[in-house]
C-alpha positions in Angstrom: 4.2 -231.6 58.5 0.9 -229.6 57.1 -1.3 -231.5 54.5 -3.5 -228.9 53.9 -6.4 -230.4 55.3 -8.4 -229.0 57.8 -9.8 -231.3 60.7 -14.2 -230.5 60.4 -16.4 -230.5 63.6 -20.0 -230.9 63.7 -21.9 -228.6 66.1 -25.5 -229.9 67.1 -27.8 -228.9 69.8 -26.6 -225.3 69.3 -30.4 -224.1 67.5 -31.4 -223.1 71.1 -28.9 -220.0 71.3 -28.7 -216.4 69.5 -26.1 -214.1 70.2 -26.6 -209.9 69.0 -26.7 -210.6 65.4 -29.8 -212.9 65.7 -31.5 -211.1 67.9 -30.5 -208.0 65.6 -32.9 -210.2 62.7 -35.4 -211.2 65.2 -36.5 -207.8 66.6 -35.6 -206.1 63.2 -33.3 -203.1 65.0 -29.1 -203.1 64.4 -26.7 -205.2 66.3 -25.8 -201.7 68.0 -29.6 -201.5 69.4 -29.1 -204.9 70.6 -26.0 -204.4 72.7 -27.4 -200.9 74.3 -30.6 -203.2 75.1 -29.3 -205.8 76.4 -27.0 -203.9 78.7 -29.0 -201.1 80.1 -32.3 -203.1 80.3 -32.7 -204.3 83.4 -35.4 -206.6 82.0 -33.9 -208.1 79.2 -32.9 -211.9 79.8 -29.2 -212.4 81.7 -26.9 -214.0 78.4 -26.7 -217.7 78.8 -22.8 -217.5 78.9 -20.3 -215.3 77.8 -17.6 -216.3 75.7 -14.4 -214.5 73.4 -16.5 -214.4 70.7 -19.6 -212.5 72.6 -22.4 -213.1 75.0 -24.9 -215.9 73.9 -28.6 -216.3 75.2 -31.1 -218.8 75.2 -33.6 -218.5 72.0 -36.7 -218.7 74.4 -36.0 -216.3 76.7 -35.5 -213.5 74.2 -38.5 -214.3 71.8 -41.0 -214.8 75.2 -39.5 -211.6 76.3 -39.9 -209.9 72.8 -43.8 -211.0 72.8 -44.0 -209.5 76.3 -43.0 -206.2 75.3 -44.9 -206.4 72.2 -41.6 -206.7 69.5 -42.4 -209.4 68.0 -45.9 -211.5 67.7 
């Protein structure tokens, strides 16, 4: 039997990881831009993991890499 309520989960520790729409904001281009980036860049960070939902890198990595290559200050 349904009640209608829907069980809630709490996600912490999660701050640390973008996926393409972040870094879309971060380096100010489209998600599009992102994903041709991130796949024929050879020196764009590896994705932290790759799940259903999309691939999923570590916060650091991208913004150190984005002040390497002058994207972002």
């Amino acid at each position: 039997m349904r009640t209608g309520l829907r069980s809630s989960t709490t996600v912490v520790g999660v701050e640390h990881l973008i996926g393409v729409a972040e870094i879309a904001e971060l380096l100010g281009i489209t998600r599009q831009a992102v994903d041709k980036l991130t796949r024929t860049r050879g020196d764009f960070p590896a994705p932290a993991a790759v799940l259903t939902a999309g691939r999923i890198w570590e916060r650091e990595a991208v913004e150190q890499r984005a002040r390497e290559t002058g994207r972002i200050k």
